[in-house]
C-alpha positions in Angstrom: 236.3 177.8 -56.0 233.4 177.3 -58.2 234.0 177.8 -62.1 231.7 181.3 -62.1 234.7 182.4 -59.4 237.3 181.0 -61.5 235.7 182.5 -64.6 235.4 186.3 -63.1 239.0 186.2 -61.2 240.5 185.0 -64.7 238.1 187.6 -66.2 239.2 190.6 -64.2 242.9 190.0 -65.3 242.7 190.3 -69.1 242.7 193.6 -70.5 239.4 195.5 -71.7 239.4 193.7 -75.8 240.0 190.3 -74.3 237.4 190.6 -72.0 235.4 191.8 -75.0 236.2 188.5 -77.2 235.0 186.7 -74.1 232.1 188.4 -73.8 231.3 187.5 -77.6 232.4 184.2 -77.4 230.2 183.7 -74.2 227.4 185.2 -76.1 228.2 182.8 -79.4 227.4 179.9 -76.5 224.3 181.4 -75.3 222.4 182.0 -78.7 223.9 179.5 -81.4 221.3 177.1 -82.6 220.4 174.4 -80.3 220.1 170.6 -81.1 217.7 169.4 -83.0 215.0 167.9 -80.7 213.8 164.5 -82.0 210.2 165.2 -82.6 207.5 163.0 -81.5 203.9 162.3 -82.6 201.2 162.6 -80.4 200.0 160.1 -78.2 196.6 160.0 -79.8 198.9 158.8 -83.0 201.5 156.9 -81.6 202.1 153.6 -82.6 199.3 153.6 -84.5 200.9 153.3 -88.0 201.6 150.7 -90.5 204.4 150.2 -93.2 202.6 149.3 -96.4 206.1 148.6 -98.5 209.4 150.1 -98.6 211.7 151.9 -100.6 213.2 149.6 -102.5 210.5 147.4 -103.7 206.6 148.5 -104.8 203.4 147.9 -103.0 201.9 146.4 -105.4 203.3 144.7 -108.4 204.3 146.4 -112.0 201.8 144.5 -113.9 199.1 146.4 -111.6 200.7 149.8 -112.4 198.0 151.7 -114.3 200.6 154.3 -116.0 202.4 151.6 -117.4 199.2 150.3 -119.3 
């Protein structure tokens, strides 16, 4: 028995508002948000690009830091 078969015998038993919540809740499944895809860059991009610093510590040092002047 496949689990469609197993679904629609089980189905048939319940009475008309519990088929009703199932419907919903099978509906809830079908539309609810899906995962987040990781997104990609294109190929013409890819791999192409360079980390300068990081957050912690400054490109460049303080003393070069225009505003501070």
């Amino acid at each position: 028995m496949t689990i469609e078969q197993a679904v629609l015998e089980n189905l048939r038993e319940l009475p008309a508002d519990k088929q009703q919540e199932v419907l919903d809740f099978i509906q809830f499944l079908k539309y609810k948000l899906p995962a987040k895809k990781r997104r990609t860059p294109p190929a013409s991009i890819a791999g192409k690009g360079k980390t300068s610093g990081d957050i912690v510590s400054p490109i460049v040092n303080e003393e070069e830091w225009e505003c501070l002047k």
